[in-house]
N, C-alpha and C positions, 0 to 999 in steps of 0.2 A: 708778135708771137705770144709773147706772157698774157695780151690780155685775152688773146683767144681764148689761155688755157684758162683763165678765170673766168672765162663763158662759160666755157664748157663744164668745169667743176661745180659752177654754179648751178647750170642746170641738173648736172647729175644730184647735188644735193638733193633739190627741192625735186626731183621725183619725175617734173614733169618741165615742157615746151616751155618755162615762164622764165622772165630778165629777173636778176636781183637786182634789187634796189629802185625799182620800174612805180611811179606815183598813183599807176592803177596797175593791179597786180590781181592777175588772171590766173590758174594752175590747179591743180588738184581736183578742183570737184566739180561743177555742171557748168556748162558755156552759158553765159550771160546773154543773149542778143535783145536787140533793139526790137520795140514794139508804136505802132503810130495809134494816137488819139481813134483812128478810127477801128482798129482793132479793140483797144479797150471798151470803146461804146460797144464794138458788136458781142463782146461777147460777157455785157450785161452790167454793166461797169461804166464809172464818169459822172462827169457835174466837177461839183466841187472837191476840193483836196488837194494833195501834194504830187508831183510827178519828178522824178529823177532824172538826169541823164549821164552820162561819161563826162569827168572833163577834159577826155578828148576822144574822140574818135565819131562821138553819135553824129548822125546827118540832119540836117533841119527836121523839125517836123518827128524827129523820132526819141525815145528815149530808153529808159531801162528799169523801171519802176513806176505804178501808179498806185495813189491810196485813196480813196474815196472816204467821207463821212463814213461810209456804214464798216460795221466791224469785218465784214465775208469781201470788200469792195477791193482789197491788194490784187494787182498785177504784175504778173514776170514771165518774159517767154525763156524757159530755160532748157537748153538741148534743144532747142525749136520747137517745143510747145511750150503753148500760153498755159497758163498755171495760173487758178484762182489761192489767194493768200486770205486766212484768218489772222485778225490781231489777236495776240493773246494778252499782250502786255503794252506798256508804253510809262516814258512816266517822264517830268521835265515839264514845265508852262506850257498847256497846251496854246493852238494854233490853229485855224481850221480845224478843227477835227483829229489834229495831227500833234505827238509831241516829239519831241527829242531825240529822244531814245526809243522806238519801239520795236517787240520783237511777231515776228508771224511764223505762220506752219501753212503747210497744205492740209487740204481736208484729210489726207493719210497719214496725215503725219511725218511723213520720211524726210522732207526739206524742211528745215528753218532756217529764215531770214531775218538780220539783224538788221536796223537802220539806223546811223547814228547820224545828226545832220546839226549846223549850226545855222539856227535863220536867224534871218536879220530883220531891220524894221520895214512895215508898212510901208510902202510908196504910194506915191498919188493915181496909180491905177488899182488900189485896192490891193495886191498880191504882198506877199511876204517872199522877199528872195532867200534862197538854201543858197549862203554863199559856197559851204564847202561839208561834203561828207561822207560817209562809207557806207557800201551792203555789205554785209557775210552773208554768202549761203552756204550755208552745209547739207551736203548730202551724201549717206552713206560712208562719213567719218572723213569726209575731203570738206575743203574748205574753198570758193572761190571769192575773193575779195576786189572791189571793184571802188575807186575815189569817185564821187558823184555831186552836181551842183545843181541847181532846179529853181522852182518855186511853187509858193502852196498859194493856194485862193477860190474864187468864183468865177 
């Protein structure tokens, strides 16, 4: 019974459907979903760069972020649409095309997306693995935050 109740106050805190203390922590602001390599190509995007995924829950083959070389090349289906991302910023040893730290908007401006990610070395098939790292998206003064692991490359 107690921990129900610290369910429940929990969520009442934070406003919204999301577990505290949860290693990917979803709530407040735009639903994250999964997007596949071949959505990114269709809709004008791909090659080389960095691609995200959950560290749990994405399916083979899908993830939750792409960045491509060019600066307009970010990808995110957020509320179930896809959403073209500008880099504005970035900063940290670059990588592909990619650094550290980097922050994007949408062409309107009303979302920005934070990525903070720790890559690791070069392996012998050419890629740099994202052992461990975070999106923020903010929109419209909510925040949805998502733990994410990947790799950048060609």
């Amino acid at each position: 019974m107690t921990s129900r109740i610290g369910t429940v106050l929990c969520l009442a805190m934070a406003g919204w459907l999301v577990s505290c203390g949860s290693p990917a922590v979803e709530g407040g602001g735009p639903a994250v979903n999964d997007i596949t390599t071949e959505e990114v190509r269709a809709s004008g995007a791909g090659g080389c760069g960095m691609t995200l995924r959950r560290v749990e829950g994405s399916g083979s083959g899908q993830f939750v972020f792409f960045h491509g070389i060019a600066p307009d090349s970010g990808r995110m289906r957020l509320d179930g649409l896809m959403l073209r991302l500008r880099k504005e910023q970035g900063s940290g040893d670059p990588f592909f095309g990619q650094e550290p730290t980097q922050r994007f908007r949408t062409p309107e401006g009303r979302i920005e997306v934070e990525v903070e990610v720790s890559p690791g070395e070069k392996n012998n098939r050419g890629m740099i693995p994202i052992k461990s790292g975070t999106i923020r998206v903010r929109k419209d003064g909510r925040e949805t935050v998502v733990s994410v692991t990947g790799d950048a490359g060609c």
